[in-house]
mmCIF file of the N, C-alpha and C atoms, coordinates in Angstrom:
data_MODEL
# 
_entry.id   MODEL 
# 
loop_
_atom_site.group_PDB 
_atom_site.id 
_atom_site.type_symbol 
_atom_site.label_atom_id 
_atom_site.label_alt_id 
_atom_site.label_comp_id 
_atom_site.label_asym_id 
_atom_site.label_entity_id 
_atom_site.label_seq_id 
_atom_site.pdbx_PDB_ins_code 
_atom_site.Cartn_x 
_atom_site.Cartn_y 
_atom_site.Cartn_z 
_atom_site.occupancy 
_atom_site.B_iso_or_equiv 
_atom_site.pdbx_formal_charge 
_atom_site.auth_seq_id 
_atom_site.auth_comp_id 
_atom_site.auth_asym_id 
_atom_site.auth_atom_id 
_atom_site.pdbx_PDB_model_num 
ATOM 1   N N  . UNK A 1 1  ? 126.861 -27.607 107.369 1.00 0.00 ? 1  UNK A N  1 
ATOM 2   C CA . UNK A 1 1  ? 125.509 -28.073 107.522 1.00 0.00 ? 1  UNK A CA 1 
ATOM 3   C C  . UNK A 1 1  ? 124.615 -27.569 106.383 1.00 0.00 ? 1  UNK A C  1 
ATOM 4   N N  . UNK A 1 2  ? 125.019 -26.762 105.961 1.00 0.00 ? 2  UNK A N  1 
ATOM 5   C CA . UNK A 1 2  ? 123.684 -25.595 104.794 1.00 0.00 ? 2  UNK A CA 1 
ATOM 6   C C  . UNK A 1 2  ? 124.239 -26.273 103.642 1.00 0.00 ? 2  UNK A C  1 
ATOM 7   N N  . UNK A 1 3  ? 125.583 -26.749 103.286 1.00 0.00 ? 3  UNK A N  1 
ATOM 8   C CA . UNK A 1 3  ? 125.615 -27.748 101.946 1.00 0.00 ? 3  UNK A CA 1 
ATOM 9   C C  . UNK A 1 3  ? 125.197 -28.912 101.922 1.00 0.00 ? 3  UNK A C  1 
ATOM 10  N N  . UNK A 1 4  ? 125.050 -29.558 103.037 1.00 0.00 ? 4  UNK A N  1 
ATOM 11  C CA . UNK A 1 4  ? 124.571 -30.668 102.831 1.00 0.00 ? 4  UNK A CA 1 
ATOM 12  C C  . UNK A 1 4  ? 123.073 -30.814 102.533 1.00 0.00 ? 4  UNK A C  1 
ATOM 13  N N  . UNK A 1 5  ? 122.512 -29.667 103.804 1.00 0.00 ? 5  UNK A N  1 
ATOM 14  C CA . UNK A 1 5  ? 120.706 -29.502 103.273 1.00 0.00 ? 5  UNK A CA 1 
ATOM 15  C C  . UNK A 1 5  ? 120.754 -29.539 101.657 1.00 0.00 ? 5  UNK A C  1 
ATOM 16  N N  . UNK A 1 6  ? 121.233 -28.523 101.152 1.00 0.00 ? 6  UNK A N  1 
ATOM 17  C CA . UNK A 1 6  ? 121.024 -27.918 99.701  1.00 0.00 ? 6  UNK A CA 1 
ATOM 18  C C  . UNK A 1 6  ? 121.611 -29.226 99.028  1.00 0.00 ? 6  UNK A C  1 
ATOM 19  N N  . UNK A 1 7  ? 122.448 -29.773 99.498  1.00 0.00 ? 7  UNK A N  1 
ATOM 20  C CA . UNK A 1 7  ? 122.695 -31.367 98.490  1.00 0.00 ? 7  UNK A CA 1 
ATOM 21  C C  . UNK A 1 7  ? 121.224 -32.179 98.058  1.00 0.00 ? 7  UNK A C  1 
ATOM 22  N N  . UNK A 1 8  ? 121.299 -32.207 99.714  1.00 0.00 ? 8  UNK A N  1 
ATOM 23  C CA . UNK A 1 8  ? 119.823 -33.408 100.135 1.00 0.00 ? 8  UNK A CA 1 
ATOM 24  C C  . UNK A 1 8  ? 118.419 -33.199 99.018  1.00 0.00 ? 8  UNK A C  1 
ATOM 25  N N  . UNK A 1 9  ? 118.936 -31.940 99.337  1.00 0.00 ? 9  UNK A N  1 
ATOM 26  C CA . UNK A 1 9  ? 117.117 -30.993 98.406  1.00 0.00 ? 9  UNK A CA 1 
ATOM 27  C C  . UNK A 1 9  ? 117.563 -31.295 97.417  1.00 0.00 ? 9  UNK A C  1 
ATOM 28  N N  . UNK A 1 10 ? 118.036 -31.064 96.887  1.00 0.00 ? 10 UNK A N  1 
ATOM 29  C CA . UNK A 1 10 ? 118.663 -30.354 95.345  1.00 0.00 ? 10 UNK A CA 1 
ATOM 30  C C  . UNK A 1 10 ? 119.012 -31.413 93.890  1.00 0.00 ? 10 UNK A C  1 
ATOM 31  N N  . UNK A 1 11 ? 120.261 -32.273 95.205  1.00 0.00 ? 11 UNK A N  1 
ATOM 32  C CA . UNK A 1 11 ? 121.090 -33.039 94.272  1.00 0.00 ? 11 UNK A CA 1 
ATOM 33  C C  . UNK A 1 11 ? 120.503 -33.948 93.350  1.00 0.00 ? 11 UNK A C  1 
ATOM 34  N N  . UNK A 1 12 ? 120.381 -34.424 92.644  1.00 0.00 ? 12 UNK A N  1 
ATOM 35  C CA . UNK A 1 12 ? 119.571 -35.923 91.773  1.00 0.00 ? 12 UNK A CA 1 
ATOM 36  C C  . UNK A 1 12 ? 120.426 -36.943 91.604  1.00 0.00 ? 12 UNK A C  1 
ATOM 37  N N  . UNK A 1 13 ? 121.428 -37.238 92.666  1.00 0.00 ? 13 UNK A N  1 
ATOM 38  C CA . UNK A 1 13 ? 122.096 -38.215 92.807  1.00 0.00 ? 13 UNK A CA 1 
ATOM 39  C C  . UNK A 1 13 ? 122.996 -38.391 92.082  1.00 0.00 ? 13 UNK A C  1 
ATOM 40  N N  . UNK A 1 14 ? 123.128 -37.710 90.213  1.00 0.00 ? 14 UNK A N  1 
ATOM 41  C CA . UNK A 1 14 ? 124.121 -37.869 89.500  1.00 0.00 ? 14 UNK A CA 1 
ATOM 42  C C  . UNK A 1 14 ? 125.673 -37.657 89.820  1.00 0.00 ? 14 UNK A C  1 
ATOM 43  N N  . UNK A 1 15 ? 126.576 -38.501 89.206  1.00 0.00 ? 15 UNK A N  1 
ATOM 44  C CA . UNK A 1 15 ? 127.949 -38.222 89.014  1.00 0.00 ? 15 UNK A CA 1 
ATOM 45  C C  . UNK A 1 15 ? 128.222 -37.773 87.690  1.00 0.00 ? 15 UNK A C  1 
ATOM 46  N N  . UNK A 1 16 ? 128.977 -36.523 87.516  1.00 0.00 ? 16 UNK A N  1 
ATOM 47  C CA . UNK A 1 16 ? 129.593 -35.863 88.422  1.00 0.00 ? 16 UNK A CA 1 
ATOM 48  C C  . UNK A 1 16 ? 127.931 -34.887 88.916  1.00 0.00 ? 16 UNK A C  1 
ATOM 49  N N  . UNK A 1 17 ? 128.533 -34.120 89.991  1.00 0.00 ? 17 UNK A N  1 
ATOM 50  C CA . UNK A 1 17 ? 127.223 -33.498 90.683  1.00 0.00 ? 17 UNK A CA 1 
ATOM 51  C C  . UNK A 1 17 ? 127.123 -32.195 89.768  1.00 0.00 ? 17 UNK A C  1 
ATOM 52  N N  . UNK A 1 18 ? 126.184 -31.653 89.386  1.00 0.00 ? 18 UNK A N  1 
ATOM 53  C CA . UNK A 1 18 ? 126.183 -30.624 88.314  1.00 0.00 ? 18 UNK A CA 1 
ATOM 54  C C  . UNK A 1 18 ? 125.804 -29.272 89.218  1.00 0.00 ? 18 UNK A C  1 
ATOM 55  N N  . UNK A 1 19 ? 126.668 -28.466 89.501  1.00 0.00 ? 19 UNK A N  1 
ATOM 56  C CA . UNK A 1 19 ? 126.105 -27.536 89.940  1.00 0.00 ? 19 UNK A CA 1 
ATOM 57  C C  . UNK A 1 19 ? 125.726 -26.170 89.634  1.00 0.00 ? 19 UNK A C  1 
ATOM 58  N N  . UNK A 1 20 ? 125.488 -26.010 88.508  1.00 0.00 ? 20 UNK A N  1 
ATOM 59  C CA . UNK A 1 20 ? 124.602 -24.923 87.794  1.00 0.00 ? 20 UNK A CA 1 
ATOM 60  C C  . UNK A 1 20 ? 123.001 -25.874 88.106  1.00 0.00 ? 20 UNK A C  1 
ATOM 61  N N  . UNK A 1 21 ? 122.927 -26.887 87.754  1.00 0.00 ? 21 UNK A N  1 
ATOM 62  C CA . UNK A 1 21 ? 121.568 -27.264 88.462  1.00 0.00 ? 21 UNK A CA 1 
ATOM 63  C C  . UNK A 1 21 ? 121.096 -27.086 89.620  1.00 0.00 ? 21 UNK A C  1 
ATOM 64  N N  . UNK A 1 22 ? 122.491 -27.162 90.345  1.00 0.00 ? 22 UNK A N  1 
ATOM 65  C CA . UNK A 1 22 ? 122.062 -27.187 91.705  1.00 0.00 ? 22 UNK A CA 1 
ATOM 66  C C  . UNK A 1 22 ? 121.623 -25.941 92.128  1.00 0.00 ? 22 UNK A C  1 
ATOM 67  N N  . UNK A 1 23 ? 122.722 -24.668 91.437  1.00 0.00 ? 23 UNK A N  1 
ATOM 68  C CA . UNK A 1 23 ? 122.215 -23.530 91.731  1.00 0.00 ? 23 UNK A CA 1 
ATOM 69  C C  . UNK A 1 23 ? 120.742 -23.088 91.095  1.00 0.00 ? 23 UNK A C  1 
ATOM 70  N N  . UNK A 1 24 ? 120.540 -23.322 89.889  1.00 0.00 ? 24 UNK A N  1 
ATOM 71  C CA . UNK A 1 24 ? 119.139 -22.714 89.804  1.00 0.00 ? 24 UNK A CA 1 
ATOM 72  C C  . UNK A 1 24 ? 117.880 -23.286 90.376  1.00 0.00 ? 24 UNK A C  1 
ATOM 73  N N  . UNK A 1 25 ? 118.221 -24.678 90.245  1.00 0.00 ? 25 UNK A N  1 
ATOM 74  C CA . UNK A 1 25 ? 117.245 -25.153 91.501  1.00 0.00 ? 25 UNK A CA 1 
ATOM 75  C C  . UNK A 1 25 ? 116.914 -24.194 93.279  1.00 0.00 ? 25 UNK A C  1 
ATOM 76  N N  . UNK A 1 26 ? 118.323 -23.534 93.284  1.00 0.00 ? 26 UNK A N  1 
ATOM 77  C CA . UNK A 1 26 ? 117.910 -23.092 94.897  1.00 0.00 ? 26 UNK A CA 1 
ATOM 78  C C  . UNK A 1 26 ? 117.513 -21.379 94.116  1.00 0.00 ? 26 UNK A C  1 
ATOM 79  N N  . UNK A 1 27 ? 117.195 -20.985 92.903  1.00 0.00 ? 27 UNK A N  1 
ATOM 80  C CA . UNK A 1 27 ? 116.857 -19.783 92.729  1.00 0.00 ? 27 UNK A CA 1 
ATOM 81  C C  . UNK A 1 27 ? 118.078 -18.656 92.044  1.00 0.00 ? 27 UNK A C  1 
ATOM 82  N N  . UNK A 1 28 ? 119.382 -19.406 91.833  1.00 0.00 ? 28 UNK A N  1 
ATOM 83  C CA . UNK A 1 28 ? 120.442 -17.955 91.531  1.00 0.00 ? 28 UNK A CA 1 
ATOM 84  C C  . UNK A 1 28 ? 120.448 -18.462 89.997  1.00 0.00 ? 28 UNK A C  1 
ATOM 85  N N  . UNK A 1 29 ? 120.798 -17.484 89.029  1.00 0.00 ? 29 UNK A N  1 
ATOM 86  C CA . UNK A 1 29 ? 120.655 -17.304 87.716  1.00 0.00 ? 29 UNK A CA 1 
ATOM 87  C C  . UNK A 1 29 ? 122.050 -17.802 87.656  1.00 0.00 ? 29 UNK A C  1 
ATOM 88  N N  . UNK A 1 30 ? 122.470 -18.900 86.777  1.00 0.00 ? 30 UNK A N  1 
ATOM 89  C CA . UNK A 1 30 ? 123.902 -19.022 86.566  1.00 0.00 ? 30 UNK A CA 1 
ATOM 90  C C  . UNK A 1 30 ? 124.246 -18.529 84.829  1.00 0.00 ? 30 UNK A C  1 
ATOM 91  N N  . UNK A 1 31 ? 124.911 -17.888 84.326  1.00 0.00 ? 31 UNK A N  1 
ATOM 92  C CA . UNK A 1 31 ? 125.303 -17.339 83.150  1.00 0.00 ? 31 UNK A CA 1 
ATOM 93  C C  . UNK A 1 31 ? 126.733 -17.889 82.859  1.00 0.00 ? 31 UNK A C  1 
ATOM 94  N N  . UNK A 1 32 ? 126.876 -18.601 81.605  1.00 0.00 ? 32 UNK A N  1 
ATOM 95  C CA . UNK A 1 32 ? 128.055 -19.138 81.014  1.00 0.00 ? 32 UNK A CA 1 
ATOM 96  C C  . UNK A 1 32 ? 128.892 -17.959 80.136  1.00 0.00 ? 32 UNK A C  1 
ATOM 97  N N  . UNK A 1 33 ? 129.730 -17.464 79.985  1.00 0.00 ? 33 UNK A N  1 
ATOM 98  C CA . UNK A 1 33 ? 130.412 -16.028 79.364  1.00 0.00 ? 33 UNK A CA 1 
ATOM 99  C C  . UNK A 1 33 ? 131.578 -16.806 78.820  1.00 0.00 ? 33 UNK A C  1 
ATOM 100 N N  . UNK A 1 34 ? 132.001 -16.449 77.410  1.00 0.00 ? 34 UNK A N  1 
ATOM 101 C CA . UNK A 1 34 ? 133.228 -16.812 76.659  1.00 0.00 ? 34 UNK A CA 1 
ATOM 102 C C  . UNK A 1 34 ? 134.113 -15.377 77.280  1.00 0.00 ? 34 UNK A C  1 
ATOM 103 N N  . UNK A 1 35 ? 133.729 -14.396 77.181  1.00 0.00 ? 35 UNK A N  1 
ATOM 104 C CA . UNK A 1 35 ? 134.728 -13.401 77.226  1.00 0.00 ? 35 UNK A CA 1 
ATOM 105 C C  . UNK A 1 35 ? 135.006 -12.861 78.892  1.00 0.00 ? 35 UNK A C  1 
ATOM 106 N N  . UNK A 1 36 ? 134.729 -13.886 79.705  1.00 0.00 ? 36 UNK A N  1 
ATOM 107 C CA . UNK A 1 36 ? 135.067 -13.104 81.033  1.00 0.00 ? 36 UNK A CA 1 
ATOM 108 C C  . UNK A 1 36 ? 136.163 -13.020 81.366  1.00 0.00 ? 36 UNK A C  1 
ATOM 109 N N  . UNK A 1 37 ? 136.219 -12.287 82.008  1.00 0.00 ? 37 UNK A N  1 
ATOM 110 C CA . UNK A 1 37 ? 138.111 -12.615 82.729  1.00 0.00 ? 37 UNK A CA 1 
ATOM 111 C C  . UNK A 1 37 ? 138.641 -12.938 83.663  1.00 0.00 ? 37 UNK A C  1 
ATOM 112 N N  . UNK A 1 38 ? 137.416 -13.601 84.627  1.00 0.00 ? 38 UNK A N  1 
ATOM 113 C CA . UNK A 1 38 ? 137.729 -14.140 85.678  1.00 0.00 ? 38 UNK A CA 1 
ATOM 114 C C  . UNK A 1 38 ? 137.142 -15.347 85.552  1.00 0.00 ? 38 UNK A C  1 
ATOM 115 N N  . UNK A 1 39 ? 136.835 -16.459 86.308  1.00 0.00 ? 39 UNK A N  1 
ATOM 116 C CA . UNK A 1 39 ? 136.565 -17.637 86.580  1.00 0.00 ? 39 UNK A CA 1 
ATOM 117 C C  . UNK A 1 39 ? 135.220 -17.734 86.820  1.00 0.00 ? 39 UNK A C  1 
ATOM 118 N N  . UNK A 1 40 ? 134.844 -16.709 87.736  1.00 0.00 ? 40 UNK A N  1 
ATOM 119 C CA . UNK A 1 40 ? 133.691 -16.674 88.350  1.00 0.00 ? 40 UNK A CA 1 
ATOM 120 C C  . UNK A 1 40 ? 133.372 -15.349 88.845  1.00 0.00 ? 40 UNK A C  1 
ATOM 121 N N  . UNK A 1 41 ? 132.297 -14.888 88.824  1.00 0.00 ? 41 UNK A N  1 
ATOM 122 C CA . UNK A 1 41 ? 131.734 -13.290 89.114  1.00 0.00 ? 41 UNK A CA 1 
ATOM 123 C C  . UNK A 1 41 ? 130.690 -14.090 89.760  1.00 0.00 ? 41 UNK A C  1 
ATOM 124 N N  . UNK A 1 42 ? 130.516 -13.479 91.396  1.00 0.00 ? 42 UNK A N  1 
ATOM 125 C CA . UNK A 1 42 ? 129.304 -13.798 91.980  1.00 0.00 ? 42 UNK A CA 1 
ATOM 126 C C  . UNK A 1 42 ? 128.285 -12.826 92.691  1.00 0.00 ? 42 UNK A C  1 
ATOM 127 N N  . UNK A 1 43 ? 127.425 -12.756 92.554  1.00 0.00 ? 43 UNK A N  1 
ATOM 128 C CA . UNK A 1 43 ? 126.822 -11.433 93.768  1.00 0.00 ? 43 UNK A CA 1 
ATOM 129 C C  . UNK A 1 43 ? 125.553 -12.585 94.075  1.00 0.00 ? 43 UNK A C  1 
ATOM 130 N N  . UNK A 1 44 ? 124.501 -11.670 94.851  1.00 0.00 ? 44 UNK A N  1 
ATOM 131 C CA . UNK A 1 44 ? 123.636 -12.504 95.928  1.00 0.00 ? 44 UNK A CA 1 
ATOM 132 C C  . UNK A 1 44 ? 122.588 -13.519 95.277  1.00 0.00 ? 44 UNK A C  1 
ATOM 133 N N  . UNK A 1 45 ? 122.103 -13.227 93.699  1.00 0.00 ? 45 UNK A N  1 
ATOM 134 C CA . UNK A 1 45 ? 120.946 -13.829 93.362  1.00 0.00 ? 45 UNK A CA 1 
ATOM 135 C C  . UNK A 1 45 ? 122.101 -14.567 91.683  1.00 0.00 ? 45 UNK A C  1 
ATOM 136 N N  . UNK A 1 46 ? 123.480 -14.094 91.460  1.00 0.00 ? 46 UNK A N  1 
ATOM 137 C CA . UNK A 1 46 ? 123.930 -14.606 90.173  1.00 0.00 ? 46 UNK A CA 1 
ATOM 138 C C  . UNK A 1 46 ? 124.839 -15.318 90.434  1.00 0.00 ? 46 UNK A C  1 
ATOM 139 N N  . UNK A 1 47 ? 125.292 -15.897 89.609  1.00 0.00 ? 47 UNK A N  1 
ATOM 140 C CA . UNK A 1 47 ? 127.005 -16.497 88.770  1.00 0.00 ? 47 UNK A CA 1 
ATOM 141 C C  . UNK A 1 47 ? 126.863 -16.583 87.927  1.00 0.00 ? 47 UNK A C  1 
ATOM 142 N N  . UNK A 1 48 ? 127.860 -15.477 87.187  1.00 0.00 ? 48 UNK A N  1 
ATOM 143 C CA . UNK A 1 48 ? 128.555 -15.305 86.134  1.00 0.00 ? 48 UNK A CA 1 
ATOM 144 C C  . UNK A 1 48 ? 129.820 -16.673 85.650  1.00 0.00 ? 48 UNK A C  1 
ATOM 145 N N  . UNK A 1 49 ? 129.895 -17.462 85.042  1.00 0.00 ? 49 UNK A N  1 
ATOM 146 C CA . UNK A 1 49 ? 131.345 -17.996 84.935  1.00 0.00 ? 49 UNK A CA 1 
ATOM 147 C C  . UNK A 1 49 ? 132.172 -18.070 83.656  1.00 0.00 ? 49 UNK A C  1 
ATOM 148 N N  . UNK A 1 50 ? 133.350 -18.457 83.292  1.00 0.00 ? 50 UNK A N  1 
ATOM 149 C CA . UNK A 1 50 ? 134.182 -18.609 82.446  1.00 0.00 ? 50 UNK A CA 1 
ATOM 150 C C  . UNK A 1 50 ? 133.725 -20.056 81.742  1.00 0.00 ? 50 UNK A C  1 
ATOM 151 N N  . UNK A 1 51 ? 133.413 -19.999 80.171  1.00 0.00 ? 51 UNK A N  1 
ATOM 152 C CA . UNK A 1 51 ? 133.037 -21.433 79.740  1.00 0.00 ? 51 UNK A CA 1 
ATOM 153 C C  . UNK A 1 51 ? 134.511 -21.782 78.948  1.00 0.00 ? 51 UNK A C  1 
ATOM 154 N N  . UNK A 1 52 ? 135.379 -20.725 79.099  1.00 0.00 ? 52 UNK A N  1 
ATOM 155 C CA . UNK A 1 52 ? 136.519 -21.234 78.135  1.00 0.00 ? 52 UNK A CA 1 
ATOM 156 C C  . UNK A 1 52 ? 137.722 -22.317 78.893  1.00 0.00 ? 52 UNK A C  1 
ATOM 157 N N  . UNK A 1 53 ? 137.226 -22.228 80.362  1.00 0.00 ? 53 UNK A N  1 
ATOM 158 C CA . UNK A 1 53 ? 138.180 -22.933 81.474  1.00 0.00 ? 53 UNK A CA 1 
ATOM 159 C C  . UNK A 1 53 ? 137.488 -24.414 81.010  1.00 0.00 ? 53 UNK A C  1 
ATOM 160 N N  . UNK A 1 54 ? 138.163 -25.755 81.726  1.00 0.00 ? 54 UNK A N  1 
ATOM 161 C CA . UNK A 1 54 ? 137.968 -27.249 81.776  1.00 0.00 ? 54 UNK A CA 1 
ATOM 162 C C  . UNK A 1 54 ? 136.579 -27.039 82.673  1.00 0.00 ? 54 UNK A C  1 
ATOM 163 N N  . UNK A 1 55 ? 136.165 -28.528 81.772  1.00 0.00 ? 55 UNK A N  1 
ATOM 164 C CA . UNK A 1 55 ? 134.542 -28.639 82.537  1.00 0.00 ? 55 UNK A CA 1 
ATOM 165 C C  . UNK A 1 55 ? 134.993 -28.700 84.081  1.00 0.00 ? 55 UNK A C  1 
ATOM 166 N N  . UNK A 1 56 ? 136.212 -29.596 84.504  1.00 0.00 ? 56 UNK A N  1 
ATOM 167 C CA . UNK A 1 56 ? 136.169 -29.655 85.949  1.00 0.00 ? 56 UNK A CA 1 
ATOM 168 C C  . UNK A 1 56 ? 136.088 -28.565 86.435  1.00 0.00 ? 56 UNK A C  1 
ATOM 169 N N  . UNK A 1 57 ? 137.033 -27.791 86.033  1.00 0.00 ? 57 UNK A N  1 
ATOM 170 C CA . UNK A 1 57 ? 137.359 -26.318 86.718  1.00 0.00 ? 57 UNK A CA 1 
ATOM 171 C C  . UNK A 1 57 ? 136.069 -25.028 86.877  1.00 0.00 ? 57 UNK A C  1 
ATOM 172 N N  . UNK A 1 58 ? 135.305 -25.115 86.021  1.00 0.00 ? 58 UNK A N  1 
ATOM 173 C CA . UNK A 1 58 ? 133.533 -24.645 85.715  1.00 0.00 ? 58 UNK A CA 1 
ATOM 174 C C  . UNK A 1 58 ? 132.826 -25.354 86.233  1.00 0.00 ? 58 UNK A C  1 
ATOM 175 N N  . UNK A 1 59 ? 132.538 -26.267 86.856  1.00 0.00 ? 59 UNK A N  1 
ATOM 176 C CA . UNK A 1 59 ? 132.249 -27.097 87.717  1.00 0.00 ? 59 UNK A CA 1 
ATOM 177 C C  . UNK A 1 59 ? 132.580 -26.350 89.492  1.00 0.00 ? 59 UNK A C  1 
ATOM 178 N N  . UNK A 1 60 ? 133.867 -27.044 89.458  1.00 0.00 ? 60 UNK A N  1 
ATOM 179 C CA . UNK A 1 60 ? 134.247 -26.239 90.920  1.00 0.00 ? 60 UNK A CA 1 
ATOM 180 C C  . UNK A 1 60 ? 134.055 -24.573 90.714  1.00 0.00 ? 60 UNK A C  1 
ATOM 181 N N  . UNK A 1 61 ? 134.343 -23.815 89.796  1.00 0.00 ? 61 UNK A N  1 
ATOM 182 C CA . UNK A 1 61 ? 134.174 -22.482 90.038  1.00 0.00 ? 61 UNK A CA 1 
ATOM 183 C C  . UNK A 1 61 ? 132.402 -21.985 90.266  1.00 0.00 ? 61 UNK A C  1 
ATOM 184 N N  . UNK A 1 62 ? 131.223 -22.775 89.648  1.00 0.00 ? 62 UNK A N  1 
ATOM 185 C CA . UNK A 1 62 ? 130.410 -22.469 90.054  1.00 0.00 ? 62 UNK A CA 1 
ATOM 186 C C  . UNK A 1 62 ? 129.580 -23.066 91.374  1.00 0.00 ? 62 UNK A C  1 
ATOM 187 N N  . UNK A 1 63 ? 130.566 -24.313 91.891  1.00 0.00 ? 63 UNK A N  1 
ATOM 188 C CA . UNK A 1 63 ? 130.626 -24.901 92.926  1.00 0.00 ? 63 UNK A CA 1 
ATOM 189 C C  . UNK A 1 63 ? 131.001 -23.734 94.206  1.00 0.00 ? 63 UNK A C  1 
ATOM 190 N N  . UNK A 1 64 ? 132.293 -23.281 93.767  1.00 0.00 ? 64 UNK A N  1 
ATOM 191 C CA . UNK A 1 64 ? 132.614 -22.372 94.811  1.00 0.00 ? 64 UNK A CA 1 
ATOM 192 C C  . UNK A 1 64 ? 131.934 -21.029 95.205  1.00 0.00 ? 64 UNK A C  1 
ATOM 193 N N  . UNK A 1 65 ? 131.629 -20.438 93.700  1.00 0.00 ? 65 UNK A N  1 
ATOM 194 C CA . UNK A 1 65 ? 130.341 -19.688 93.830  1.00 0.00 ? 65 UNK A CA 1 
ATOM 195 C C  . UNK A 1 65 ? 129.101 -19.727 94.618  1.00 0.00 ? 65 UNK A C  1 
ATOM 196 N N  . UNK A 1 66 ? 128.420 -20.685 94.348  1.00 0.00 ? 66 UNK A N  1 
ATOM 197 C CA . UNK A 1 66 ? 127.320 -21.498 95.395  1.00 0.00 ? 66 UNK A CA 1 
ATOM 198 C C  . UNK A 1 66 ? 127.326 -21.085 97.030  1.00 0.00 ? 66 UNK A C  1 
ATOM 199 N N  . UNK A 1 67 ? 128.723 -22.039 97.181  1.00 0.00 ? 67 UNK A N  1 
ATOM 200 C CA . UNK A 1 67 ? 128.790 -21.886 98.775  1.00 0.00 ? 67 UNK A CA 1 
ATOM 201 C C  . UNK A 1 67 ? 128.856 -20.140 98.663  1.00 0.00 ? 67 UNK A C  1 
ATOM 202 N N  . UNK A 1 68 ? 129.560 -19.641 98.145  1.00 0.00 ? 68 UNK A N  1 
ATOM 203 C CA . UNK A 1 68 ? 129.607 -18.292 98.889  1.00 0.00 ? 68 UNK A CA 1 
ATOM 204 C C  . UNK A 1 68 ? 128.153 -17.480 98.688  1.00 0.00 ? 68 UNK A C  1 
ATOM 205 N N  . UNK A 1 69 ? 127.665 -17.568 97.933  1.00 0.00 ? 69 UNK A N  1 
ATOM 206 C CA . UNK A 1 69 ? 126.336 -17.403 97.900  1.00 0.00 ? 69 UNK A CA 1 
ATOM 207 C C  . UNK A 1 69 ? 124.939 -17.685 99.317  1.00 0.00 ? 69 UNK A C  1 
ATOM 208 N N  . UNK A 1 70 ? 125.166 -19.011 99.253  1.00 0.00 ? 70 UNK A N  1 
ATOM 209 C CA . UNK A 1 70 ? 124.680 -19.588 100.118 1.00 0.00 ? 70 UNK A CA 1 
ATOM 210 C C  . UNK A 1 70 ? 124.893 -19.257 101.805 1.00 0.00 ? 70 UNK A C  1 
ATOM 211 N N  . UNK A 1 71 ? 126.285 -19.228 102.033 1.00 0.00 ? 71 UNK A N  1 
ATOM 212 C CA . UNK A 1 71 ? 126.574 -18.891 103.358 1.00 0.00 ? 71 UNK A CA 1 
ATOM 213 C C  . UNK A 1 71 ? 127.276 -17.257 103.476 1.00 0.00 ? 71 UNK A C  1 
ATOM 214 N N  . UNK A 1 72 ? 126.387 -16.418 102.516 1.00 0.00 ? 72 UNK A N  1 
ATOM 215 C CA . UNK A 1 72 ? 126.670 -14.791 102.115 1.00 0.00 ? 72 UNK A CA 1 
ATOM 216 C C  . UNK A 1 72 ? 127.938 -14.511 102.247 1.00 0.00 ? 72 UNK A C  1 
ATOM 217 N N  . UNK A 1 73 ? 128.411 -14.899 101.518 1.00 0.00 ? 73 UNK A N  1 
ATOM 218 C CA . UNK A 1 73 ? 129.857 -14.342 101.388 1.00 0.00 ? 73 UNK A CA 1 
ATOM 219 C C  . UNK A 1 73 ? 130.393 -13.810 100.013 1.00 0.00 ? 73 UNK A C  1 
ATOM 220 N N  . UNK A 1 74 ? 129.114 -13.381 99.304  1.00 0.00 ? 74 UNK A N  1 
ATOM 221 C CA . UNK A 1 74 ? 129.310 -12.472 98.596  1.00 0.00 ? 74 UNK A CA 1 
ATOM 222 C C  . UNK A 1 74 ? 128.700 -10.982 98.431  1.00 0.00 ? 74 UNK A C  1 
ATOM 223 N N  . UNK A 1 75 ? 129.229 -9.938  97.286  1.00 0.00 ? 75 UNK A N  1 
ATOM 224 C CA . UNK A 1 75 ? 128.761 -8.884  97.496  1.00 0.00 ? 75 UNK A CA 1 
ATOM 225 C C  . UNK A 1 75 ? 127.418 -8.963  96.868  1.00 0.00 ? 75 UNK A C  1 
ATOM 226 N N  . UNK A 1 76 ? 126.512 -7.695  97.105  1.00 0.00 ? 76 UNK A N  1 
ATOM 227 C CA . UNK A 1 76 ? 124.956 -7.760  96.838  1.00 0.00 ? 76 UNK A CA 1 
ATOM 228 C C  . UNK A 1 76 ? 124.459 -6.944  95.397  1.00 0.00 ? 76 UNK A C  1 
ATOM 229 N N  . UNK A 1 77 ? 125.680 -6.751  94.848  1.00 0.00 ? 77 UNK A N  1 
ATOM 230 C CA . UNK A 1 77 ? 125.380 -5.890  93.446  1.00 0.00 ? 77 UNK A CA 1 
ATOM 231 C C  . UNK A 1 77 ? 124.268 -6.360  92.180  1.00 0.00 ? 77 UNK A C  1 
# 
């Protein structure tokens, strides 16, 4: 139910759905990193992600970020 609100609000209808927009629109800082070493680093107000992965895959990783954000399922560092 809480992704779809945040779609409704958020989304601008585009394909593909961009969600670094989506996230700073709801307030979390998203940061693109060449040298990370993971995919995605998330805590309560960021995402960190990997720009050296496929747009799809940076896409879903700050996609997946989001939700956990959103429905706190990340840490608060």
């Amino acid at each position: 139910m809480k992704a779809k609100q945040i779609m409704d609000k958020y989304w601008d209808l585009n394909i593909p759905v961009n969600p670094v927009q989506i996230a700073q629109a709801v307030g979390i800082k998203v940061i693109s990193e060449s040298n990370l070493g993971y995919i995605a680093i998330t805590t309560a107000d960021s995402i960190r992600y990997s720009n050296r992965e496929s747009l799809m895959r940076q896409r879903f990783a700050v996609a997946h970020a989001l939700g956990n954000i959103i429905l706190g399922n990340c840490s608060t560092e």
